[in-house]
C-alpha positions in Angstrom: 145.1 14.2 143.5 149.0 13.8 144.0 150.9 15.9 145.9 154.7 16.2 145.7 156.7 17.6 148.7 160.0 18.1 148.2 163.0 20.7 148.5 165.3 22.5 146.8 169.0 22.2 146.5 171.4 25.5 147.8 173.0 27.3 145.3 176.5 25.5 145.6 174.7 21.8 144.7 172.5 23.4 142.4 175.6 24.7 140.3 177.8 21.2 141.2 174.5 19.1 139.5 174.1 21.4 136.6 177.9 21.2 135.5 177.2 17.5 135.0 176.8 16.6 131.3 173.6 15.9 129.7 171.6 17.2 132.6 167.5 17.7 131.6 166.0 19.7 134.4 162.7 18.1 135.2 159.6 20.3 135.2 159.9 20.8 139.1 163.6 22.5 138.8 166.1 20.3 141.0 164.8 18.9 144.2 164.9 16.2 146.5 161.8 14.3 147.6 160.8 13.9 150.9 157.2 12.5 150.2 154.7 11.8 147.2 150.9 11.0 148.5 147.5 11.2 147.4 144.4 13.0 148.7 141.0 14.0 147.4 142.3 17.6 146.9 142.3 18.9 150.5 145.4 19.7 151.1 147.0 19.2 154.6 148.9 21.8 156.5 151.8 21.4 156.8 153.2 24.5 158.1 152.9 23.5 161.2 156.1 21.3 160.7 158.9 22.8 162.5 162.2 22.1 161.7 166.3 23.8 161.8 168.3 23.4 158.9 170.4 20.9 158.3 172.8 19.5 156.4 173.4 15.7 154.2 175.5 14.2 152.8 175.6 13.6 148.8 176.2 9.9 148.0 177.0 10.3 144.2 174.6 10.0 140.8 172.0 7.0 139.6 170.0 7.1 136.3 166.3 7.0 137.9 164.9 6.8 134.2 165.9 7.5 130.8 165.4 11.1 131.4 165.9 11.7 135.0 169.1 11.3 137.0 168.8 10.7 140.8 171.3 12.4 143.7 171.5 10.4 146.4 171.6 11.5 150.0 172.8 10.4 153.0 169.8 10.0 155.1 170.3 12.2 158.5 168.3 11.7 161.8 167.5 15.3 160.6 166.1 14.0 157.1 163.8 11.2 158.9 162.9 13.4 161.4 161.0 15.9 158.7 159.8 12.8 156.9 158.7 11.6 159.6 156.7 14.4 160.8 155.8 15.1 157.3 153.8 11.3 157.0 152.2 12.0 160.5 150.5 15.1 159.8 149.3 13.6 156.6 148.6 10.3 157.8 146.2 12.4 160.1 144.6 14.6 157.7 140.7 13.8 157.0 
């Protein structure tokens, strides 16, 4: 099974993105990915991921596919960091 973990934009990028012409929300609303992985339906936890906010910077729009358009980030130590963790725990699920 594939899981997708991901977060949402705030309100202020959210409005910025959606201005943008010809915007098709995909099915997940607006996010960003952080990870996509597969498991045999056991489903790790990840709660015990700890983490303050923080903030990125936006890099500007790509076209990812014909009907998806791509925001790119900066990628903060703060970014890696929850990846990071995010892989390990998963990494070390049974």
């Amino acid at each position: 099974m594939k899981y997708h973990v991901y977060f949402k934009p705030n309100e202020e990028l959210s409005d910025l993105i959606l201005n943008q012409e010809n915007i098709i929300l995909p099915g997940s609303g607006l996010h960003s990915t952080i990870l996509v992985f597969y498991t045999d339906g056991n489903f790790p936890d990840l709660s015990q991921i700890s983490f303050k906010p923080f903030e990125i910077e936006t890099l500007g729009f790509e076209d990812f596919d014909k009907d998806s358009l791509v925001l790119k980030l900066s990628c903060s130590r703060e970014l890696l960091h929850l990846h990071n963790q995010i892989v390990e725990v998963v990494e070390n699920y049974p």
